[in-house]
C-alpha positions in Angstrom: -4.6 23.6 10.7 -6.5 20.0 9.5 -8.7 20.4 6.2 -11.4 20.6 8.5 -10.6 24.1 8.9 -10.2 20.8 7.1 4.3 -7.3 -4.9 4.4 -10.0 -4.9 3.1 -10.8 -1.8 3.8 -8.4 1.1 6.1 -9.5 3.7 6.3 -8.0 6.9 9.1 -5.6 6.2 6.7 -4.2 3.5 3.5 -4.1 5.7 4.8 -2.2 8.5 7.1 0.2 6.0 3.4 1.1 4.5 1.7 2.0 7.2 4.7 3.6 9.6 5.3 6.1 6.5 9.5 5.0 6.9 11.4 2.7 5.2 13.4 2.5 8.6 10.4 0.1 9.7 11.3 -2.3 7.4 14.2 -3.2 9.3 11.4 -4.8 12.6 10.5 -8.3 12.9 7.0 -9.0 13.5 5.7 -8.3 17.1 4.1 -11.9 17.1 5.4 -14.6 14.8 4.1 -18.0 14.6 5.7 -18.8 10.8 6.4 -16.5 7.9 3.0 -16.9 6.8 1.4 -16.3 10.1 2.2 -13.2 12.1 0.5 -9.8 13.2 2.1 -6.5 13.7 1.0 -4.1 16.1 1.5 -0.3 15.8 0.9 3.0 17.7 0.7 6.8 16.3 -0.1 10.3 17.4 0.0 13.9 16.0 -0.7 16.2 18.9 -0.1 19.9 18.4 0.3 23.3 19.6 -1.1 26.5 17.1 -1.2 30.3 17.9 -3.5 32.4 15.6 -3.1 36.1 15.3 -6.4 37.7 16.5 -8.2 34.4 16.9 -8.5 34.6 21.0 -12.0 34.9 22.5 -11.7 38.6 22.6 -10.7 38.6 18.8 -7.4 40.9 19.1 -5.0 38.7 21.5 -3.9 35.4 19.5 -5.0 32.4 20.6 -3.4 29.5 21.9 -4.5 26.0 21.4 -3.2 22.2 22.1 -5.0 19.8 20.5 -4.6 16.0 20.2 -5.1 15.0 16.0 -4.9 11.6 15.5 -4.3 8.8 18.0 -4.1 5.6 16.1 -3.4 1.8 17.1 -2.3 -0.4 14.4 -3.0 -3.7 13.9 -2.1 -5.4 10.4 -0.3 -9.4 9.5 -1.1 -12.3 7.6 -3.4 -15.9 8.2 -2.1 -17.7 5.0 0.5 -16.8 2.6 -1.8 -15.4 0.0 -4.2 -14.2 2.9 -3.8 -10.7 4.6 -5.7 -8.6 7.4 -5.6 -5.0 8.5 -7.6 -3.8 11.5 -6.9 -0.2 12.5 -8.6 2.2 15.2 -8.7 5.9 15.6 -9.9 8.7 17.7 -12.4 10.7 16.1 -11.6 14.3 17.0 -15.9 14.9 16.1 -16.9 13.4 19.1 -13.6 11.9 20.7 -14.9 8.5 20.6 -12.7 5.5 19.5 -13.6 4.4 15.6 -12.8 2.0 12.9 -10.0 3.1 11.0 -9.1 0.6 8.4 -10.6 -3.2 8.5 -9.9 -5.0 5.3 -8.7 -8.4 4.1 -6.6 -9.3 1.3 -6.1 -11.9 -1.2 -2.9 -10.9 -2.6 -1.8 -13.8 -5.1 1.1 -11.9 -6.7 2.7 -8.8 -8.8 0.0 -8.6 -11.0 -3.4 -9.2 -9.5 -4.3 -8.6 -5.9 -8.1 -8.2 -4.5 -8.7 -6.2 -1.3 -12.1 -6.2 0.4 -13.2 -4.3 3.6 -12.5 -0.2 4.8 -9.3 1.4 3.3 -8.6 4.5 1.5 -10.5 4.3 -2.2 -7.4 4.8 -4.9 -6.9 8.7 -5.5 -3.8 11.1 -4.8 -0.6 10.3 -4.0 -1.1 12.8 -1.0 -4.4 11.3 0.3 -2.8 7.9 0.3 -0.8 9.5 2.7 -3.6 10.3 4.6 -3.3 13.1 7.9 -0.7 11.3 9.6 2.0 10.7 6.9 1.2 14.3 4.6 4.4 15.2 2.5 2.4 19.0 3.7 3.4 20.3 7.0 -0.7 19.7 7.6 -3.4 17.2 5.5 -3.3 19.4 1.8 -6.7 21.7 2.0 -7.1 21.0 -1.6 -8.0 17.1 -1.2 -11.5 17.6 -1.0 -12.7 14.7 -2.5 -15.8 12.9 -0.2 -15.1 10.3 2.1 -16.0 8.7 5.6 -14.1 8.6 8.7 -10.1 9.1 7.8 -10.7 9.5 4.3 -11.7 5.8 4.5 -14.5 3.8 2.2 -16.3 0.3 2.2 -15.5 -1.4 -0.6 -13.1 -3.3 -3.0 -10.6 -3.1 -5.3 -8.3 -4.8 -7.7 -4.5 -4.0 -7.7 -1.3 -4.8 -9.0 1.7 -4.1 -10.8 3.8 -5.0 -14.2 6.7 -7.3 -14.5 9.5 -4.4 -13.2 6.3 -3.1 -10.6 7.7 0.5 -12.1 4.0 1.0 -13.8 1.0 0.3 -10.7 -2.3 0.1 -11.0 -5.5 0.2 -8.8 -9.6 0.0 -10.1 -12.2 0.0 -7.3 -16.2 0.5 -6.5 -17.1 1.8 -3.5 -20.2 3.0 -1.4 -19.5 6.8 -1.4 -22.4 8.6 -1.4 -24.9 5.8 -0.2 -28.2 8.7 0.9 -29.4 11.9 -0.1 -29.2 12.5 -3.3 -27.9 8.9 -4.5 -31.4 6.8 -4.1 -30.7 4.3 -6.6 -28.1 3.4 -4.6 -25.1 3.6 -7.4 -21.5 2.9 -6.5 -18.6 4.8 -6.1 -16.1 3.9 -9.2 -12.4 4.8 -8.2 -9.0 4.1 -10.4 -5.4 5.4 -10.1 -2.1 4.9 -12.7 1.4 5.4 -11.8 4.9 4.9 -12.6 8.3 5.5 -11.3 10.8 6.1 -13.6 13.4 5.4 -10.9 13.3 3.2 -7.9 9.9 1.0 -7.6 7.3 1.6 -4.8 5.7 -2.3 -4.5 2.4 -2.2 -2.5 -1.1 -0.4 -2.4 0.0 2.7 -1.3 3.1 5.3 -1.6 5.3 6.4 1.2 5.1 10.2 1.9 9.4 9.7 2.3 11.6 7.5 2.3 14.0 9.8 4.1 16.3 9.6 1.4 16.7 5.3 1.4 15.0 5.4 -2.1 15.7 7.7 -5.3 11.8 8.6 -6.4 10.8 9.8 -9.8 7.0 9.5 -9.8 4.0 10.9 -11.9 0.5 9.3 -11.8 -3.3 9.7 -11.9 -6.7 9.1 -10.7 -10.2 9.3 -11.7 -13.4 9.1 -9.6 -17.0 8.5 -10.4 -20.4 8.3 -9.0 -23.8 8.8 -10.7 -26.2 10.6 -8.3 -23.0 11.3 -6.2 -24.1 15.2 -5.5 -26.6 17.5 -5.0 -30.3 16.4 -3.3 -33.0 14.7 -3.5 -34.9 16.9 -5.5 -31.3 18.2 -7.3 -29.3 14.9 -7.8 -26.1 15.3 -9.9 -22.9 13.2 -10.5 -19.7 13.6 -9.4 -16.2 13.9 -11.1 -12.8 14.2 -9.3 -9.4 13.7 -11.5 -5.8 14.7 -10.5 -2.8 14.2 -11.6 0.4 14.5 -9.4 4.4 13.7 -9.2 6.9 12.9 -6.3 10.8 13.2 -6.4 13.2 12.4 -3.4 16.5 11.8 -3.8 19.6 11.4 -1.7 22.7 13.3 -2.5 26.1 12.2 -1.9 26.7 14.8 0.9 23.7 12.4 3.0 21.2 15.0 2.0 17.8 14.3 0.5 16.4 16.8 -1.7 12.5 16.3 -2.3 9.8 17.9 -3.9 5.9 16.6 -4.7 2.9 18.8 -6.4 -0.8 17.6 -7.3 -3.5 19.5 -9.2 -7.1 18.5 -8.8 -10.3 18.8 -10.3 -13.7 18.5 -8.6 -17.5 18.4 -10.9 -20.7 18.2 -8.7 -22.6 18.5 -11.6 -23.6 22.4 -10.9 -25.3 20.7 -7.6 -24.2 23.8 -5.5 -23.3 21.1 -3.3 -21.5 22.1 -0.4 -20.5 18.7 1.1 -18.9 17.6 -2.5 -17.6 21.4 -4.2 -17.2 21.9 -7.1 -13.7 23.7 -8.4 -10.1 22.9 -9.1 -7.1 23.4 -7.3 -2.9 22.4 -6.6 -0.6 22.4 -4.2 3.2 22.1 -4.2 5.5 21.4 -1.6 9.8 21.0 -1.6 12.2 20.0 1.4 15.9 19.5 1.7 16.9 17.4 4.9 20.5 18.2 5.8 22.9 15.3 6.4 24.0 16.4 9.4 23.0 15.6 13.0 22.2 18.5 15.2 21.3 16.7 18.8 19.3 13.8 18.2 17.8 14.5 14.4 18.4 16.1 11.6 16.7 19.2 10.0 14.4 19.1 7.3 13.7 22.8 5.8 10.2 22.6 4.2 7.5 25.5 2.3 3.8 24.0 1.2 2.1 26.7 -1.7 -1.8 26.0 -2.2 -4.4 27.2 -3.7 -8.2 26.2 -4.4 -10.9 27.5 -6.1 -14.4 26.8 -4.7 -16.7 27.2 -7.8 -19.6 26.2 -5.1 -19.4 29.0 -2.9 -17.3 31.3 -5.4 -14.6 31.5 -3.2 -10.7 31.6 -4.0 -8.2 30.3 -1.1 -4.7 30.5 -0.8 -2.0 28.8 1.6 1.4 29.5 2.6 3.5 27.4 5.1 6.8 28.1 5.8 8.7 26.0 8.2 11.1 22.8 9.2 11.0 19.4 10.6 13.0 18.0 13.2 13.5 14.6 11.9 14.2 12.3 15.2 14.0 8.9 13.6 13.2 9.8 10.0 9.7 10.8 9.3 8.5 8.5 11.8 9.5 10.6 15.0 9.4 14.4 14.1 8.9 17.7 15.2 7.5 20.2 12.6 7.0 23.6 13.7 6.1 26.4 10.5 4.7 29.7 10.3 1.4 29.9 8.0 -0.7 32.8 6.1 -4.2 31.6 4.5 -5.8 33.9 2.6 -9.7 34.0 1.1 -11.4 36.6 -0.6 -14.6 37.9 -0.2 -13.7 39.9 2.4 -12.6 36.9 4.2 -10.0 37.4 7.0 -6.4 36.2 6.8 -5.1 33.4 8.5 -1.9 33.6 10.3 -0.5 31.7 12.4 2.5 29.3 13.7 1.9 25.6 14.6 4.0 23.2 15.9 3.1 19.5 15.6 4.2 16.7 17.6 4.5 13.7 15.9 5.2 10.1 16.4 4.5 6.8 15.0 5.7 3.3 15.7 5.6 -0.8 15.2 6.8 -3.1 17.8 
């Protein structure tokens, strides 16, 4: 179930690897090319699914059964100069199933060290929400990144980036609108930053991959920090707001063709004491391993996965836990998949459990 129950420069091998969550998409050309400093890629992605909840039919003792479309996306993303990128992404909104802006950004991206994005992109934060809910290393968007944001976990605003000489240590500092009503009338920024470093192959870019499906040996730890005065509470009860986490990634490929992999993040929200519902306040983690077998069973390969989670809501005193249990179908990589897992959430105060099995359709593609 969604949470809502929820470098130099880039080429584009490195563009469309980013946002198709594989590094098998490094391998397209552009879809239209006019020199290697002009082109545009074009993209398409969905995550449809099918879930079956014990007791959770109309007549609350048959189990329900539900298909629902998640995310349809269309991609667009290229390059007008060679220091001069452009993203321009749509989305269904499941809210009202109208068509929105996803991601519409341009970059001046000069080189390793010092890049400058400006536009709507995902502030700097976890390596899980970088991911975003169609690339999750969970079997579904971690319940525990409950940090505020708009549409797709999306902000307006900018932010430096860059890397060091080897691009093994990456940086990101931004300011963002956040929270730009309600309790925020002085109008204050959203301050975002995140740290990382690999210890074993490099991950150039803004953002992570969720896999590599093994083409890349990942050692990864790293950081971020968030901050917005008046970011929480009301009007009358304004308070600022604090998220931190800190998490780590490893994948790597064996020499039988399997990939072992493995990725936990621990999180800390402050609202201040707000009682703010909309930004809690509480701490929680999540970890998650997989091993992908090298062999081909019919057209994929299988990828074994369990998810563990668990988050405390200091808002509305409430403890919840998460178990998923489950394997991918790996079609072409991460990119084509089938996941279908078995799931148990648990909440106390008196809540009921959660159990269920989901499968999730899921495919994304440049062309």
């Amino acid at each position: 179930m969604q949470n809502s129950l929820f470098t130099s420069h880039w080429t584009t091998l490195a563009v469309s690897a980013v946002l198709l969550g594989s590094s098998a998409a490094a391998l397209a050309a552009p879809t239209f090319q006019r020199d290697e400093d002009q082109f545009i890629n074009i993209g398409v992605a969905y995550r449809g699914s099918y879930s079956s909840i014990k007791d959770a039919a109309p007549n609350g003792k048959d189990r329900s059964n539900d298909f629902e479309t998640e995310e349809a996306r269309l991609y667009t993303n290229g390059k007008v100069h060679e220091n001069v990128s452009f993203e321009f992404n749509f989305a269904r909104n499941s809210a009202d199933n109208q068509i929105e802006i996803l991601d519409a950004h341009v970059g001046l991206e000069l080189n390793k060290y010092f890049n400058v994005w400006v536009g709507r992109f995902l502030p700097p934060a976890s390596r899980a929400s970088a991911s975003a809910p169609m690339y999750p290393p969970t079997f579904d968007f971690p319940l525990v990144e409950q940090a505020p944001n708009r549409f797709g976990g999306r902000d307006d605003g900018a932010t430096v980036w860059g890397s060091n000489e080897s691009q093994a240590l990456k940086y990101q500092i931004g300011a963002f609108k956040g929270r730009d009503s309600g309790s925020n009338q002085s109008d204050n920024l959203s301050f975002a930053g995140r740290l990382q470093y690999n210890f074993w192959d490099t991950e150039p870019g803004f953002y992570n991959l969720a896999s590599y499906d093994g083409s890349k040996s990942i050692l990864s730890v790293g950081g971020s920090y968030r901050f917005q005065k008046d970011g929480a509470g009301t009007i009358t009860n304004p308070g600022d707001y604090r998220y931190w986490n800190v998490d780590g990634r490893l994948e790597k490929p064996l020499e039988n063709g399997a990939v072992v992999g493995a990725e936990a993040s621990y999180y800390n929200y402050n609202n201040d004491n707000t009682g703010d519902t909309l930004a809690p306040q509480g701490k929680g983690y999540f970890v998650t391993g997989s091993y992908a077998f090298a062999q081909t069973v019919g057209i994929g390969k299988i990828q074994p996965k369990f998810v563990y989670q668990d988050f405390d809501n200091d808002t509305t005193n409430t403890n919840t836990r998460r178990l998923d249990l489950g394997a991918s179908y790996l079609i072409k990589g991460s990119n084509v998949r089938i996941d279908t897992f078995w799931f148990k959430q648990q909440q106390d105060n008196n809540q009921p459990d959660i159990d269920g099995v989901k499968v999730i359709f899921h495919v994304a593609h440049f062309f």
